[in-house]
C-alpha positions as CSV (number, residue, x, y, z in Angstrom):
1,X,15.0,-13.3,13.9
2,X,12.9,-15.3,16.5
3,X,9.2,-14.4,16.7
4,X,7.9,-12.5,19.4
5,X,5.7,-14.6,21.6
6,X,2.2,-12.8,22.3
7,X,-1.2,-12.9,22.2
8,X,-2.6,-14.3,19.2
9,X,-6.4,-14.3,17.7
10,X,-8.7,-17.4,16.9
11,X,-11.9,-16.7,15.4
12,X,-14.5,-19.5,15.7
13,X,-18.0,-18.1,14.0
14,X,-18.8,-15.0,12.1
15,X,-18.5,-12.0,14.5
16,X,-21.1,-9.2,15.3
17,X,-20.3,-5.6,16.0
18,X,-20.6,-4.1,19.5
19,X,-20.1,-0.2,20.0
20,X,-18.0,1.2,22.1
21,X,-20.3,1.5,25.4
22,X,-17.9,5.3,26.0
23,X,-17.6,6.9,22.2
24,X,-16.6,10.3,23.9
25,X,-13.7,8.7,25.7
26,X,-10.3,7.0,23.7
27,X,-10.7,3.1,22.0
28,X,-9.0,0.5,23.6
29,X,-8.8,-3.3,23.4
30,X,-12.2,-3.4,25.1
31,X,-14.0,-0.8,22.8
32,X,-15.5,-2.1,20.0
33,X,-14.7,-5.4,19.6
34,X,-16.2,-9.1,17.1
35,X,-17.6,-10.8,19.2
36,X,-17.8,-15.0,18.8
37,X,-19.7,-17.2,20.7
38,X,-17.1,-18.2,23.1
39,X,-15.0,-17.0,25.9
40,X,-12.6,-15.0,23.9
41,X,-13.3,-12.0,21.4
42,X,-11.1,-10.6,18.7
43,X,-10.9,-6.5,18.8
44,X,-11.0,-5.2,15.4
45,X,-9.0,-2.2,17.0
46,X,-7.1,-3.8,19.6
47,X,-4.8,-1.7,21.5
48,X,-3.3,-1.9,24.9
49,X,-4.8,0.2,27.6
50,X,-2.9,3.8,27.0
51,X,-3.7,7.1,27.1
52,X,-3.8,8.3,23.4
53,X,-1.7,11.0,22.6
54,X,-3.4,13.4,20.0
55,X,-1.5,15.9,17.8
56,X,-2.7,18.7,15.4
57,X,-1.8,17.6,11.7
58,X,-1.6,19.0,8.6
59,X,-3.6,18.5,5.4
60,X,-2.4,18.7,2.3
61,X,-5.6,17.1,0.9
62,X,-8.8,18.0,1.7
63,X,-11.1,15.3,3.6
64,X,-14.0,15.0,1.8
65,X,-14.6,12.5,0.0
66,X,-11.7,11.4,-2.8
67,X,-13.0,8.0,-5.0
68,X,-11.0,8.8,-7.8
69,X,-8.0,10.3,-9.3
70,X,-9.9,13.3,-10.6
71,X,-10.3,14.4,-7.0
72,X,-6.8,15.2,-6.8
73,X,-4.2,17.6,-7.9
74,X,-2.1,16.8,-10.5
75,X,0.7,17.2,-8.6
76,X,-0.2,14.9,-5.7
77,X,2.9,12.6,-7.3
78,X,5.5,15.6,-6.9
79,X,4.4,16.1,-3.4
80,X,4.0,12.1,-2.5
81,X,7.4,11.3,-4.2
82,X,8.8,13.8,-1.7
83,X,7.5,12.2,1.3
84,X,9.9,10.2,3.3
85,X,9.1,6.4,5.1
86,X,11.1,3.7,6.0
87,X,11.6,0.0,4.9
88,X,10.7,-2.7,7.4
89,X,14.7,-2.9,7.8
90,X,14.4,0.3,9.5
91,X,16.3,2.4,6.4
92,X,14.9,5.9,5.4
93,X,13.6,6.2,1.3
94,X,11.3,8.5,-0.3
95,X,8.4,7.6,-2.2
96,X,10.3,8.9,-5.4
97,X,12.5,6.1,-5.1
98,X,10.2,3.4,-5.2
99,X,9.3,3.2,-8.6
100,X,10.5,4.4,-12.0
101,X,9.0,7.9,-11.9
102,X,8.4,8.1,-15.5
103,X,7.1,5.0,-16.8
104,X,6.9,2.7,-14.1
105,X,3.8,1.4,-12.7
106,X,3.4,0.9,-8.8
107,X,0.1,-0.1,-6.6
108,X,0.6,1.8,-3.6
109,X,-1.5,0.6,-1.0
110,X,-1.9,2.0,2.2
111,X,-2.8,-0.1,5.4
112,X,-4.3,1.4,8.6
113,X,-1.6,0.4,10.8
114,X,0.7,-3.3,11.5
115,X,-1.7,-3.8,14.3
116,X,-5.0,-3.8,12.5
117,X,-5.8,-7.7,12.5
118,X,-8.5,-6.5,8.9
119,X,-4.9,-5.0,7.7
120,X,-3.2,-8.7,8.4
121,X,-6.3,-10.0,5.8
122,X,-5.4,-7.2,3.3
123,X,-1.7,-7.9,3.5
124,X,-2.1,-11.8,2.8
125,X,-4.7,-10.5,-0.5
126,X,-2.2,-8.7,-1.5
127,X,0.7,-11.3,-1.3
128,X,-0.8,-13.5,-2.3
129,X,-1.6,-11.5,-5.8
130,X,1.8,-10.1,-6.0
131,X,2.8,-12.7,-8.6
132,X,-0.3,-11.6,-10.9
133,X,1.6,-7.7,-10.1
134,X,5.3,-8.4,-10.8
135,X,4.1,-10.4,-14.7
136,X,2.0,-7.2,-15.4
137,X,5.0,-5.2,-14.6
138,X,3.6,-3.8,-11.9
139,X,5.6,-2.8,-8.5
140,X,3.5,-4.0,-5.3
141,X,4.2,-1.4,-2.2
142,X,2.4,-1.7,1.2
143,X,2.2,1.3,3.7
144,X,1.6,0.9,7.0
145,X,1.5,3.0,10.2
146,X,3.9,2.5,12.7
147,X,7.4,1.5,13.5
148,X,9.7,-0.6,11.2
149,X,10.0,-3.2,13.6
150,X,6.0,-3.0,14.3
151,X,6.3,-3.6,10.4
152,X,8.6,-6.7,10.6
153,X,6.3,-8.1,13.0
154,X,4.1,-8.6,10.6
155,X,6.2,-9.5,7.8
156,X,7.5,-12.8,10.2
157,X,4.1,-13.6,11.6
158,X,1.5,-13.2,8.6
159,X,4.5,-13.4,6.6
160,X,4.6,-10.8,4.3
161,X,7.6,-10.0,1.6
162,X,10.0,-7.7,3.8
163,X,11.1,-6.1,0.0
164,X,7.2,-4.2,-0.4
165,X,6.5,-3.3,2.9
166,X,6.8,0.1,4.3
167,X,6.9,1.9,7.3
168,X,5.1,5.4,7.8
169,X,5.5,6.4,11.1
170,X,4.3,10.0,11.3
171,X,1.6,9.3,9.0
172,X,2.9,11.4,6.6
173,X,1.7,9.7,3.6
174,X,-2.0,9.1,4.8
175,X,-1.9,13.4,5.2
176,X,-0.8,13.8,1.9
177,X,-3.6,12.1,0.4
178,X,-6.5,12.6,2.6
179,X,-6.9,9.5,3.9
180,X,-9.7,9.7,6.4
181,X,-9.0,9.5,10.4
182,X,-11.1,9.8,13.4
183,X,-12.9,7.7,15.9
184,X,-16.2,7.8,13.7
185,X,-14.7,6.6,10.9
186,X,-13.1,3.2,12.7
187,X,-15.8,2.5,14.8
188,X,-19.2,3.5,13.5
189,X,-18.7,3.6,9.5
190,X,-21.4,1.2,7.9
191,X,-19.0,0.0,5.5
192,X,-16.8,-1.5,8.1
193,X,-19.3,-4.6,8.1
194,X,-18.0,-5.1,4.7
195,X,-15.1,-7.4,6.7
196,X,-17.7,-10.0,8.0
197,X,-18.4,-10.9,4.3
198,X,-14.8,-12.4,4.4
199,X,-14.4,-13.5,7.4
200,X,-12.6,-16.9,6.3
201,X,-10.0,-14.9,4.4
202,X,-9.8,-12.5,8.3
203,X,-9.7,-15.8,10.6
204,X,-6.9,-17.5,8.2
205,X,-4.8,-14.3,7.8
206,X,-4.9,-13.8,12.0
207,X,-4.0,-17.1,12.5
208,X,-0.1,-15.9,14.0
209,X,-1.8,-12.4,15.0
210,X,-0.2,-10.4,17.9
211,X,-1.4,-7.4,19.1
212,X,2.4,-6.3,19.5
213,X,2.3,-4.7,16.3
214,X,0.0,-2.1,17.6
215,X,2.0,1.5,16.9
216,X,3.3,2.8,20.1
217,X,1.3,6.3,19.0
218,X,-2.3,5.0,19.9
219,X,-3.9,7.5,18.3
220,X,-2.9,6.1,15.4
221,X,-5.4,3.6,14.9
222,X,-8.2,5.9,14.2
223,X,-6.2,6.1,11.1
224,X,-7.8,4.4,7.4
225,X,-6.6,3.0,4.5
226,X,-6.3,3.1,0.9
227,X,-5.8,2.4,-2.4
228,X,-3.7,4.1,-5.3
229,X,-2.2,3.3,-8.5
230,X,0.9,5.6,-10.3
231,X,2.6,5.5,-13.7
232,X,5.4,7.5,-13.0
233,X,4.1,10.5,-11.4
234,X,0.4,10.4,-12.7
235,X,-2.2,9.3,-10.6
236,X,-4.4,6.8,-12.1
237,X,-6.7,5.0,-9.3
238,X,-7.5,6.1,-6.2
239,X,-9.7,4.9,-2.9
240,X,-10.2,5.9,-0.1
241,X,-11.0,3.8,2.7
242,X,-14.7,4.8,4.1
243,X,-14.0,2.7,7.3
244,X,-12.0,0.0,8.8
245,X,-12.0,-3.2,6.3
246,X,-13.7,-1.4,3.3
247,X,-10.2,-2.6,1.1
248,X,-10.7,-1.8,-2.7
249,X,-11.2,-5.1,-4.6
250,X,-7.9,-6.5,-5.7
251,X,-9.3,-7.5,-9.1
252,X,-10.0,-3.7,-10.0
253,X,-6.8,-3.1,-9.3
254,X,-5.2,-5.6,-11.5
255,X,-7.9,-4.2,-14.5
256,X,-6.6,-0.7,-13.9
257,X,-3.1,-2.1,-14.4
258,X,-3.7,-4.4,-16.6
259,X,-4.8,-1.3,-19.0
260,X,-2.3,0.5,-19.0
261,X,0.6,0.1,-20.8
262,X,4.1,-1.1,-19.9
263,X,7.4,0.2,-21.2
C-alpha cells in the first residue's frame, strides 16, 4: 500500500509549552503547540481546523484516580474481554480473543489516539521492546483511538507491527477503564512536560509523522492513555495516563511480567 503524502514534523531543539491563548473554546492545530526556534512548530495535539463534535459517554469506571490494579473491580477482565475493537485490517475482535484468557499474559496498552505525534514515540518504545515481550511469553497489544485505516497509517509510516495494533473507534475501551479525558487533562496537566525529557526518542519516532492520522471524531484527542497488564482475566498492573506523554516506563512493565509466571 503506497504511503499517504502529508505533512510531516521535524523537530530541531527541545520544545517549550505554549497554552492555548482560548481554553474555553475547542483545540486545534494552533492551540497548544512545542514550539522550536525556527519557522515551523510541532503541535503536540495537532488536529485540522473542525468543529469538535462532543457526545455524552458512559462510565463504567469511575475517574478518579486509578494507579493500580486494586482500584479496580475484579471483574474489569469479564467486562474488557467483552468489549469489541478492530484490527488495523479493518476486522472486528473482542478483547477476549486476544489472549489466552486463562493463563496467558498480555500488555495492553492503550494510546491516545494514531494522531498523537507523543503516541508515535510510545509506539516505537514499544516495538522496539516487543522482542524482550514475545521471549517472556508475553502478548504485546496496542490500542489506539480512531479508524483502522487512521491505525495503518501509523503502522506504514512509524512502522509499527500491523499483527498488535488495534483500532478503538468509539473509545470503548478507554470508558471501561477510566482512562482520563478532557481538555485539562491534554493541555494543562503538569506531567505532560514529562515528554520534553525524551525528546530525542519524540523527534526520531516523528520523523514520517502525518497529521492524517488524526481520528475524524475531533473530540477524540482530549482522550489519554494507559497502561495494563492481564493474566487471563486478572488484572495485574495498571496506569493511568495523568496527561498527554506521561507513558508508564517500559522497564516496569517488563518487571511486572517478568514476575509472573508463564504456563
Amino acid at each position: 500500500m503506497a504511503l499517504i503524502p502529508a505533512q510531516t514534523l521535524t523537530l530541531k531543539s527541545p520544545p517549550t509549552l505554549s497554552p492555548p491563548s482560548h481554553p474555553s473554546t475547542f483545540p486545534t492545530s494552533q492551540s497548544l503547540c512545542l514550539s522550536p526556534p525556527t519557522s515551523h512548530s510541532l503541535s503536540l495535539f495537532s488536529t485540522p481546523n473542525s468543529t469538535p463534535r462532543f457526545s455524552a459517554r458512559r462510565h463504567v469506571v469511575s475517574r478518579a484516580t486509578a494507579t493500580s490494579a486494586s482500584d479496580f473491580s475484579p471483574a474489569i477482565g469479564e467486562i474488557l474481554g467483552d468489549v469489541r475493537i478492530f484490527t488495523a485490517a479493518g476486522d472486528s475482535v473482542q478483547f477476549k480473543d486476544l489472549w489466552d484468557q486463562n493463563e496467558g499474559v498480555a500488555v495492553v496498552a492503550l494510546l491516545r489516539h494514531f494522531g498523537c505525534p507523543c503516541c508515535w514515540e510510545l509506539a516505537s518504545a514499544l516495538k522496539e521492546s516487543k522482542e524482550r515481550f514475545e521471549s517472556a511469553g508475553v502478548k504485546l497489544i496496542a490500542v489506539g483511538v480512531g479508524s483502522p485505516d487512521k491505525a495503518r497509517i501509523l503502522a506504514e509510516r512509524l512502522p509499527f507491527p500491523m499483527d498488535s495494533l488495534y483500532a478503538d473507534t468509539d473509545r470503548k475501551a478507554y470508558d471501561v477503564l477510566g482512562l482520563y479525558y478532557g481538555l485539562g487533562r491534554t493541555f494543562f496537566n503538569p506531567a505532560s512536560a514529562k515528554v520534553l525529557s525524551r525528546f530525542d526518542a519524540l523527534q526520531k519516532a516523528v520523523k514520517n509523522y502525518t497529521i492524517e492520522a488524526t481520528p475524524d471524531d475531533r473530540s477524540s484527542v482530549l482522550q489519554q492513555g494507559g497502561m495494563f497488564v492481564f493474566k487471563g482475566k486478572q488484572l495485574l498492573y495498571a496506569r493511568k495516563d495523568e496527561g498527554t506523554g506521561d507513558h508508564a516506563p517500559l522497564d516496569d512493565i517488563l518487571n511486572v511480567c517478568c514476575k509472573v509466571p508463564v504456563s
